[in-house]
Rosetta silent file (secondary structure, phi, psi, omega in degrees, C-alpha in Angstrom):
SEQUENCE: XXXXXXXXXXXXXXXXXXXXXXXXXXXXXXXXXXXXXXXXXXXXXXXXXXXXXXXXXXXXXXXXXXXXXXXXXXXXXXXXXXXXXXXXXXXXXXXXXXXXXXXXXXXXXXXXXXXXXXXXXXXXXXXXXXXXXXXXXXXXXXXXXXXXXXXXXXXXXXXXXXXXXXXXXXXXXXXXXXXXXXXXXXXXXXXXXXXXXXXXXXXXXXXXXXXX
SCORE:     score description
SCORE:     0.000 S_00000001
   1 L     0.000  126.654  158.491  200.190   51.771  -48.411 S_00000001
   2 L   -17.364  133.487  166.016  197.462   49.729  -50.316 S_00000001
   3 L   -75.260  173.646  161.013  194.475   49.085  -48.377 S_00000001
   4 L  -108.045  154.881 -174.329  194.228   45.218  -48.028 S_00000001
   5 L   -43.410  171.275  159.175  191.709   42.838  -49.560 S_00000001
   6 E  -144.217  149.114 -168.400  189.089   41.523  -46.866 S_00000001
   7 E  -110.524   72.936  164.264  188.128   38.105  -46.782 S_00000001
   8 E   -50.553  101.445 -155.132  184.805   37.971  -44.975 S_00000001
   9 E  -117.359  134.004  162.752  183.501   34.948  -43.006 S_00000001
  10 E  -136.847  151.229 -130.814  180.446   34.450  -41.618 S_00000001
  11 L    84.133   33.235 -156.875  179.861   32.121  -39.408 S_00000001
  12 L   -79.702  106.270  143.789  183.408   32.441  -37.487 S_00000001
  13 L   -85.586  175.454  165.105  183.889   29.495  -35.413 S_00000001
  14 L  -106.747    1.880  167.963  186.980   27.992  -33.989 S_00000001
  15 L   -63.009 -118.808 -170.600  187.072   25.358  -36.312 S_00000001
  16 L   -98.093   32.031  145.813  187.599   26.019  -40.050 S_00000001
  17 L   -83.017  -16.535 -153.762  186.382   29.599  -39.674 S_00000001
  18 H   -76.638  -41.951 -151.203  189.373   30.393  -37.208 S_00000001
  19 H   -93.656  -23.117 -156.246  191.952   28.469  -39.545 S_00000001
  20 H   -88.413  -46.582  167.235  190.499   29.656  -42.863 S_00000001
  21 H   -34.538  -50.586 -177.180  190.809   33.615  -40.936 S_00000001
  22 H   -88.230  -14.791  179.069  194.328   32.578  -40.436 S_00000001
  23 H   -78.573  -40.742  165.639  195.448   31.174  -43.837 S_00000001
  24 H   -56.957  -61.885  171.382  194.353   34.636  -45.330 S_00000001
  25 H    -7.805  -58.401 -163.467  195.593   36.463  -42.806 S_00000001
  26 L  -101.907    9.376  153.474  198.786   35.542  -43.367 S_00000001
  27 L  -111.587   37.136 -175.680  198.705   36.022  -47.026 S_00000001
  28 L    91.166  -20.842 -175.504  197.856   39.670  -46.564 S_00000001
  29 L   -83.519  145.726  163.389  193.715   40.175  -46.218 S_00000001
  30 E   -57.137  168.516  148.281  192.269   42.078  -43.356 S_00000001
  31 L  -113.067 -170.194 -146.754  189.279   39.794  -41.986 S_00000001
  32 L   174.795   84.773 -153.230  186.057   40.354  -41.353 S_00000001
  33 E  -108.175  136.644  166.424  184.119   38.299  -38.707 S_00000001
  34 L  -141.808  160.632 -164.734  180.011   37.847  -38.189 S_00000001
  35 E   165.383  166.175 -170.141  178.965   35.196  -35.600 S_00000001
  36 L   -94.523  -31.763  157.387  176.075   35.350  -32.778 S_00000001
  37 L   -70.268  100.222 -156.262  178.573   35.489  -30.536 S_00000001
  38 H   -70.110  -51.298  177.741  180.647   38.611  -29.393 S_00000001
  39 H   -59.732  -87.682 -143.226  182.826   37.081  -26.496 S_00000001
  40 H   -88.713  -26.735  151.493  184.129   34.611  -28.846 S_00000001
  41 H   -83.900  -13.834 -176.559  184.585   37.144  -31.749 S_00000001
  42 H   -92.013  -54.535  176.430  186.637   39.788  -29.656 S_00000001
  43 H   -36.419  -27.770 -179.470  189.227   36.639  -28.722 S_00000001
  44 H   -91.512  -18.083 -178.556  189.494   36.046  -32.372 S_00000001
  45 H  -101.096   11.962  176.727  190.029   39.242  -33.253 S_00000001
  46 L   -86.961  -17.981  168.388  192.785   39.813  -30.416 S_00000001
  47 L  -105.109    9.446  168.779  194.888   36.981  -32.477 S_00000001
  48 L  -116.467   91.929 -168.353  193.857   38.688  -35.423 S_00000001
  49 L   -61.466  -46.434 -172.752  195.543   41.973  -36.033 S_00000001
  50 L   -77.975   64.799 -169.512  194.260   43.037  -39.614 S_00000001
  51 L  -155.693  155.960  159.569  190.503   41.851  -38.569 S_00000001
  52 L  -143.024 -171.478 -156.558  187.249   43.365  -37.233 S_00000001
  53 L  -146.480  152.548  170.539  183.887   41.958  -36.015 S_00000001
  54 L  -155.562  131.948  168.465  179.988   42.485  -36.189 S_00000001
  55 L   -72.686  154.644  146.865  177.646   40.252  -33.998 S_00000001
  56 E   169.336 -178.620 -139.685  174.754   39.115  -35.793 S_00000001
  57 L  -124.986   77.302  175.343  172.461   36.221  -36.506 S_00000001
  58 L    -2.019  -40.835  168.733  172.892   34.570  -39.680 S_00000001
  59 L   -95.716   48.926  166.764  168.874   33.779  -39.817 S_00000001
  60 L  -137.767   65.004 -172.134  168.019   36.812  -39.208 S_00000001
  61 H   -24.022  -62.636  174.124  168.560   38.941  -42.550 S_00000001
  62 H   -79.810   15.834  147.741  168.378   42.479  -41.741 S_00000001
  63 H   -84.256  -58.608 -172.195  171.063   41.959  -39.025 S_00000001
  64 H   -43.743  -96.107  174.852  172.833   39.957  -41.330 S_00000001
  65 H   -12.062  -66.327 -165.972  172.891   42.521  -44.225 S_00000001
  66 H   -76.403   -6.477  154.548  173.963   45.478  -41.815 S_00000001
  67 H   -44.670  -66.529 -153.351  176.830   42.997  -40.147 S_00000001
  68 H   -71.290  -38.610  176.439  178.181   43.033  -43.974 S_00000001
  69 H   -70.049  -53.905  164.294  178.034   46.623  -44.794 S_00000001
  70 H   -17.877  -41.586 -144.319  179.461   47.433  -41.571 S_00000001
  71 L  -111.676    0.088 -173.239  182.290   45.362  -42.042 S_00000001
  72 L    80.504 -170.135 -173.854  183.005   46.485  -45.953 S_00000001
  73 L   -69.219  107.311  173.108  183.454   45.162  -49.723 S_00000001
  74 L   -61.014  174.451  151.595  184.878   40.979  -49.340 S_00000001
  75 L  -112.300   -4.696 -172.067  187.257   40.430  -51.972 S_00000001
  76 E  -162.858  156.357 -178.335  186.302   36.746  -50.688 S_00000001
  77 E  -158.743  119.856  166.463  183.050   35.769  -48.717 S_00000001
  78 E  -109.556  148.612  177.671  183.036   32.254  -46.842 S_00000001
  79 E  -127.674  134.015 -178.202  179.597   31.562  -45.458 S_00000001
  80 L  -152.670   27.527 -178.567  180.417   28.772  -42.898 S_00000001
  81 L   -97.359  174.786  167.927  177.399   29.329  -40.899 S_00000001
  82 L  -171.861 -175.688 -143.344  174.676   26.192  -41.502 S_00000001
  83 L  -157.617  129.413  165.348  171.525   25.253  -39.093 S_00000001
  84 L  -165.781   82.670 -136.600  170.386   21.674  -38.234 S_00000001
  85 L   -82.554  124.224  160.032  167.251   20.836  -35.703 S_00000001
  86 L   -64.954  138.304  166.910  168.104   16.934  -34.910 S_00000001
  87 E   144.102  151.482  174.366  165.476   14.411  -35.706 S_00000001
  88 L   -73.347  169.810 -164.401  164.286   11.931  -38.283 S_00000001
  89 H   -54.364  -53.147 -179.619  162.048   13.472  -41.052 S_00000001
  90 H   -31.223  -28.081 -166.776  158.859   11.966  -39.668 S_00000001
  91 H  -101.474    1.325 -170.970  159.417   13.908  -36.655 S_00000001
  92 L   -88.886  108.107 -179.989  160.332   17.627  -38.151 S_00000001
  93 L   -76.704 -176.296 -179.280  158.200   20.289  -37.991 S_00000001
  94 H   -88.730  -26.379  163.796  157.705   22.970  -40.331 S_00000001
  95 H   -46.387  -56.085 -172.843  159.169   25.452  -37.605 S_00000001
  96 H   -41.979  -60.510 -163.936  162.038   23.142  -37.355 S_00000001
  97 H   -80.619  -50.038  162.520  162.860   23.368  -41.400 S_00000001
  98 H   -33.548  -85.215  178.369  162.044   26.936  -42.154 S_00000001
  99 H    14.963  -74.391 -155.665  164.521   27.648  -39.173 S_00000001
 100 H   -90.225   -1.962 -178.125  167.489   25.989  -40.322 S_00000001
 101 H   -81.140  -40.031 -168.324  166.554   26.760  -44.206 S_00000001
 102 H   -72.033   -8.199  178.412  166.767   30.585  -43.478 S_00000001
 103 H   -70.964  -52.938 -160.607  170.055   29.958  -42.149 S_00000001
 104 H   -66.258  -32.986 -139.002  171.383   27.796  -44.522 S_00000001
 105 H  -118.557  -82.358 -147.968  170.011   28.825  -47.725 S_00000001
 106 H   -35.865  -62.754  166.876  168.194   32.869  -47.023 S_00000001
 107 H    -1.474  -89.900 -160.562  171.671   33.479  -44.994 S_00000001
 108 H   -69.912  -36.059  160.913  174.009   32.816  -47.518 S_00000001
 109 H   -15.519  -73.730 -168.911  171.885   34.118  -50.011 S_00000001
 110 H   -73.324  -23.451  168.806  171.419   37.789  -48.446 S_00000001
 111 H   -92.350  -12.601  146.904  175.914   37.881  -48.071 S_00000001
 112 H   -54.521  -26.775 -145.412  176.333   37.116  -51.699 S_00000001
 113 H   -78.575  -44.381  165.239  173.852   39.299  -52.361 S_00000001
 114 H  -104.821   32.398  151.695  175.661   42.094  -50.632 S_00000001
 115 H   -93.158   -7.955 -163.069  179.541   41.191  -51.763 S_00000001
 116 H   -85.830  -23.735  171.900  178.571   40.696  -55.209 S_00000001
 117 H   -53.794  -59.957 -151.906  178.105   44.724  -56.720 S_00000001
 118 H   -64.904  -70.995 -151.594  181.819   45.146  -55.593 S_00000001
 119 H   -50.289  -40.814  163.796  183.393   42.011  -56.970 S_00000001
 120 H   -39.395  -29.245  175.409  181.323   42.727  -60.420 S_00000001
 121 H   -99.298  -28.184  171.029  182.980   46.136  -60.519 S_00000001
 122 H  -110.734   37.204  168.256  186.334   44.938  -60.040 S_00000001
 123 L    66.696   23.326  168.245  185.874   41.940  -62.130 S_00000001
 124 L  -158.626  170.430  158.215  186.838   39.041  -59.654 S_00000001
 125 E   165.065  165.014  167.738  185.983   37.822  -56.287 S_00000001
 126 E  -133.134  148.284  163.222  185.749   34.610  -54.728 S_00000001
 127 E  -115.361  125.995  173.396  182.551   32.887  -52.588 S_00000001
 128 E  -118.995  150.214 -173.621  183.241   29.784  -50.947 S_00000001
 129 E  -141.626  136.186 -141.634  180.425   28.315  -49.080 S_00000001
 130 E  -102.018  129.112  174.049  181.512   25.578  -46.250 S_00000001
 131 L  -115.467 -140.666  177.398  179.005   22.202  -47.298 S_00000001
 132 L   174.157  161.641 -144.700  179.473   18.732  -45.666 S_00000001
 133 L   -93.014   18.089  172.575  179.239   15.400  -46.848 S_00000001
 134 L   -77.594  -37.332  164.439  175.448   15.131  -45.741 S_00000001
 135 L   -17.400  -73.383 -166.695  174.969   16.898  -48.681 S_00000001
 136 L   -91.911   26.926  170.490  176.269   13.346  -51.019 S_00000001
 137 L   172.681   76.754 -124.731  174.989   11.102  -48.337 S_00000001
 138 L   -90.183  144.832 -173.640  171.865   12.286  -46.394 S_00000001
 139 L  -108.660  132.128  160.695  171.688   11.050  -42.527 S_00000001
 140 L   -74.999  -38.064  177.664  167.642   10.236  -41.009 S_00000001
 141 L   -88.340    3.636  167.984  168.388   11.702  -37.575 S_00000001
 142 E  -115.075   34.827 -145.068  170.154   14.714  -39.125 S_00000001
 143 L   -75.904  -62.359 -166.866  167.819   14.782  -41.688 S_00000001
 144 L   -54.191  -37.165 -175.160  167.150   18.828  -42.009 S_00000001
 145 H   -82.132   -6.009  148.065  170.844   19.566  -42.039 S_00000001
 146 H   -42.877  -94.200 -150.885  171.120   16.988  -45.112 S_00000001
 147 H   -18.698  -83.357 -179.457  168.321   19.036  -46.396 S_00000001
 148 H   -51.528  -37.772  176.024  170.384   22.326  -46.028 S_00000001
 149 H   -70.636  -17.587 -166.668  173.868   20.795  -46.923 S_00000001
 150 H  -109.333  -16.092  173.183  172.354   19.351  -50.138 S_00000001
 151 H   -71.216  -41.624 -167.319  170.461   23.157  -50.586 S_00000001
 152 H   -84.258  -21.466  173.468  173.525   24.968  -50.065 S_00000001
 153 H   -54.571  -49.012  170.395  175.404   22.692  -52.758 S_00000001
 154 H   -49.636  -53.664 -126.597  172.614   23.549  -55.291 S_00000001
 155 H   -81.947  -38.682 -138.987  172.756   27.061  -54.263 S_00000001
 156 H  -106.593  -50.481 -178.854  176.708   27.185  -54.813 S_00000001
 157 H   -85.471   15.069  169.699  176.596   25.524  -58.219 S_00000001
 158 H   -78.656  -47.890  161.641  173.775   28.150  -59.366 S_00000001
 159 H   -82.251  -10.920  167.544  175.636   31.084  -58.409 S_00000001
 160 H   -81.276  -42.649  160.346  178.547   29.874  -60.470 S_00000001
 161 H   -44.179  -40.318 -178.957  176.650   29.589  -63.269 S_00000001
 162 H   -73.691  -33.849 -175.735  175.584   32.903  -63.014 S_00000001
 163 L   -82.003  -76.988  103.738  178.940   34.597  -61.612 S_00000001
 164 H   100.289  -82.614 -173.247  181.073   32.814  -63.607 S_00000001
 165 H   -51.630  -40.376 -145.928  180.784   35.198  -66.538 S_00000001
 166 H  -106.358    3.432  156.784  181.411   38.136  -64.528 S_00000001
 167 L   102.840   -7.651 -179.970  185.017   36.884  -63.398 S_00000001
 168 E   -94.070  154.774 -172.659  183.666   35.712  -59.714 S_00000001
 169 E  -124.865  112.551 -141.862  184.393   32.205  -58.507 S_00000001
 170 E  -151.626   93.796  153.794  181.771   30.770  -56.565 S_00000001
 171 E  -115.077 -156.105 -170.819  182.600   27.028  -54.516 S_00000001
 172 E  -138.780   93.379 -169.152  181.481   24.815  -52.527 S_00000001
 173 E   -78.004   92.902  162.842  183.871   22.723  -49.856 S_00000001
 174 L   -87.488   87.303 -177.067  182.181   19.329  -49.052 S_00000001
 175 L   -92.079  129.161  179.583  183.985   17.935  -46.251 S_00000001
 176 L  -100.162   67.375  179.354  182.655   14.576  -45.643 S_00000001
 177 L   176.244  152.780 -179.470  183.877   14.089  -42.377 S_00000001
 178 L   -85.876  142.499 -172.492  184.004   15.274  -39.122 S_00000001
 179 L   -94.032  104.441 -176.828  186.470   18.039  -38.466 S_00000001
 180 L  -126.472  152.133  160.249  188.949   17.586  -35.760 S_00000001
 181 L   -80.957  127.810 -150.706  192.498   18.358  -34.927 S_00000001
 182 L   108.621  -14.209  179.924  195.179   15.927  -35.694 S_00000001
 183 L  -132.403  169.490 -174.822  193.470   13.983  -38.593 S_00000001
 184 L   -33.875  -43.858 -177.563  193.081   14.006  -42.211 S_00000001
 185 L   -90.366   26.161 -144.659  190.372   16.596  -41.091 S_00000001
 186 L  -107.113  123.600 -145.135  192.042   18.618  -38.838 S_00000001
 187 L   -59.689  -38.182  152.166  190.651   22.161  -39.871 S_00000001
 188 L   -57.652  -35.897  177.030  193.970   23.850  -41.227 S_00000001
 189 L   -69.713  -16.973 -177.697  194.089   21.425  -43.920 S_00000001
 190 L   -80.323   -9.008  179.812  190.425   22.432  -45.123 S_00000001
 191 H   -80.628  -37.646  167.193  191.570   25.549  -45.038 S_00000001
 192 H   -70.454   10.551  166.707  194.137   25.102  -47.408 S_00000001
 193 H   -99.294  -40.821  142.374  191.668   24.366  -49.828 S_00000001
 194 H     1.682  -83.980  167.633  190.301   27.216  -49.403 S_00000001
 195 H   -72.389  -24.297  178.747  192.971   29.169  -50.523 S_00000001
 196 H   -64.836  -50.110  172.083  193.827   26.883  -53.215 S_00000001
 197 H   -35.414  -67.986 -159.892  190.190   27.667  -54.735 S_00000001
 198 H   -60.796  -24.210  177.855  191.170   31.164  -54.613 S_00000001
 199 L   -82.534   27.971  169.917  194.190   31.390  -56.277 S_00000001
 200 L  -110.080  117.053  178.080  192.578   29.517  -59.351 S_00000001
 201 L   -53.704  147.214 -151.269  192.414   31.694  -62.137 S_00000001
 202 L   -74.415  165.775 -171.536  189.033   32.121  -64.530 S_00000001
 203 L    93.210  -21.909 -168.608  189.334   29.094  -66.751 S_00000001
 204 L  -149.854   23.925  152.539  190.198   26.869  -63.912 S_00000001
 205 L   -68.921  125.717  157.347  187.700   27.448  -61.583 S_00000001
 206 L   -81.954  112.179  153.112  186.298   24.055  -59.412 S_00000001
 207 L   -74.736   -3.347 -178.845  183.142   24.536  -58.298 S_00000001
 208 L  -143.926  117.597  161.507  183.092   21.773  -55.785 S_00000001
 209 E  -105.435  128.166  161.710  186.020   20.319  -53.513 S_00000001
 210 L   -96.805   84.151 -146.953  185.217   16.969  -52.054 S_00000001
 211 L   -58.383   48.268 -134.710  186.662   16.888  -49.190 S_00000001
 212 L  -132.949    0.000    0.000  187.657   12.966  -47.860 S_00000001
């Protein structure tokens, strides 16, 4: 039997990492779960049969990195982790924004960095990177995770330029809203965007779903 793809998310929540975990899932990929949390990754991976887990700390790179090798080659990589120290700018230290920048930006950075040799060798892959609608519409008392939601947008349409060529599909989901169950935003439907990104063939890649 084939092995199956793995769709690797970091950043595993019960939100839209839990839902986006189950919409592959059930179209065949093992998963592949990183989160800071352990306790909360062995529950997900007891409803996940085709799935494993690696703790580690999203800002913290050389956890991060060995999380990803551990866990193998994505055929897909969602980065759904993000970072955001409350307060208006005036009041933000430089601790504060480094912080949530190494999450947001260094983070996702260092798990493209190591899915992207594989997908290059077999000529596809998809990166999705989870943004939010602070990004297109920046809040003063959430001002660093604007900062990072409008960093991780650039970041998403940079790497498309570059991957692009090489057959990888690299978006960006900006849901501009808060995500609850039961409403237009209820966490399975973002997830089905997800997958819609993925099935779209070179030629038809979206680099951005806006998400409203």
């Amino acid at each position: 039997m084939p092995e199956k793809p793995l769709c690797t998310i970091v950043g595993m929540g019960p939100g839209i990492g839990l839902s986006v975990a189950r919409r592959f899932a059930a179209e065949g990929f093992a998963i592949g779960m990183i989160s800071r949390d352990g306790e909360q990754l062995r529950e997900f991976a007891s409803a996940l049969p085709a799935s494993k887990f690696a703790v580690a700390d999203a800002g913290y790179e050389p956890e991060l990195r060995q999380a990803m090798r551990y866990l193998g080659r994505p055929s897909v990589l969602v980065f759904n982790a993000s970072s955001g120290f409350a307060g208006v700018p005036t009041a933000l230290t430089r601790a504060n924004l480094i912080g949530d920048f190494v999450v947001n930006i260094i983070g996702a950075l260092a798990a493209v960095q190591e899915s992207v040799p594989a997908m290059k060798a077999a000529g596809r892959g998809t990166i999705i990177i989870t943004g939010g609608g602070l990004a297109l519409s920046p809040s003063a008392p959430l001002a660093s995770l604007s900062m990072g939601k409008a960093a991780q947008r650039s970041l998403a349409f940079s790497l498309a330029l570059e991957l692009e060529p090489a057959g990888i599909h690299v978006a960006t989901v900006t849901v501009c809203g808060f995500v609850q169950p039961g409403t237009r935003f209820a966490p399975d439907n973002i997830a089905q965007e997800y997958w819609r990104l993925h099935l779209q063939k070179p030629g038809e890649f979206e680099r951005e779903v806006v998400f409203k």
